[in-house]
C-alpha positions in Angstrom: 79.7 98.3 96.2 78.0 100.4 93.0 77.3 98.8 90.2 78.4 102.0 87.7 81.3 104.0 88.9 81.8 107.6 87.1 85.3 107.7 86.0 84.8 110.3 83.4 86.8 112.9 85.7 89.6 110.9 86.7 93.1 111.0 85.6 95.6 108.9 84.0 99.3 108.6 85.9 100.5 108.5 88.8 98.7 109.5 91.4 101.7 110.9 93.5 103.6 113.5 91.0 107.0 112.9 91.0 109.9 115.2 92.4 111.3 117.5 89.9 114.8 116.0 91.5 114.0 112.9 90.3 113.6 111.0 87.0 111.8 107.8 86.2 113.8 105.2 84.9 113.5 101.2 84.2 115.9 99.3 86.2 116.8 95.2 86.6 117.3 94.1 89.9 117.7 90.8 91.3 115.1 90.0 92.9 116.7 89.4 96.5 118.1 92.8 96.4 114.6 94.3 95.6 112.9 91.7 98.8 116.0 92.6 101.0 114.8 96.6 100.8 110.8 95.7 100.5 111.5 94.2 103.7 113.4 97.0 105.3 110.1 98.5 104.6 108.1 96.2 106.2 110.0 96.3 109.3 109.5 100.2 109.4 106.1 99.8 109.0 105.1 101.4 105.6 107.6 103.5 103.8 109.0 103.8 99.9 111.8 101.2 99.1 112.8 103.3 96.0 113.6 106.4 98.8 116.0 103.7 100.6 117.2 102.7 97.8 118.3 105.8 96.7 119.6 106.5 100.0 122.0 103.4 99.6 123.3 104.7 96.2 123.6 108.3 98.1 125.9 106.6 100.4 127.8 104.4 98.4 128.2 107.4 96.1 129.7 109.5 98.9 132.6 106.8 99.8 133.8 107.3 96.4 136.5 109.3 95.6 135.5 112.8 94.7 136.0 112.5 90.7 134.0 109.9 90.5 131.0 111.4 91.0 131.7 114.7 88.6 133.0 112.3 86.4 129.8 110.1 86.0 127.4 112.1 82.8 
């Protein structure tokens, strides 16, 4: 290990940009819901649990009735 790192060239932020399709948003979950889909993770070896839990939304989403969703602003 150095004992001076240079970090005058680094960059604030993410370090993965983020999808013009998507938009960053603070969310409350409860906190078995969020373990249940880290876990699904896990067991996949190494993913992202926000893609899966998009994809659940997705899904759920698509079951609905076809107003709902052009109804939703």
């Amino acid at each position: 290990m150095k004992d001076n790192y240079d970090f005058s060239q680094g960059k604030r932020g993410a370090v993965i940009p983020t999808s013009p399709h998507q938009i960053k948003i603070n969310i409350e979950l409860d906190r078995d819901i969020l373990n249940w889909f880290q876990a699904k993770v896990h067991e996949a070896g190494g993913g992202d649990y926000h893609e899966l839990i998009n994809q659940a939304l997705r899904e759920h989403i698509q079951q609905q009735p076809r107003q709902t969703l052009h109804s939703v602003h």
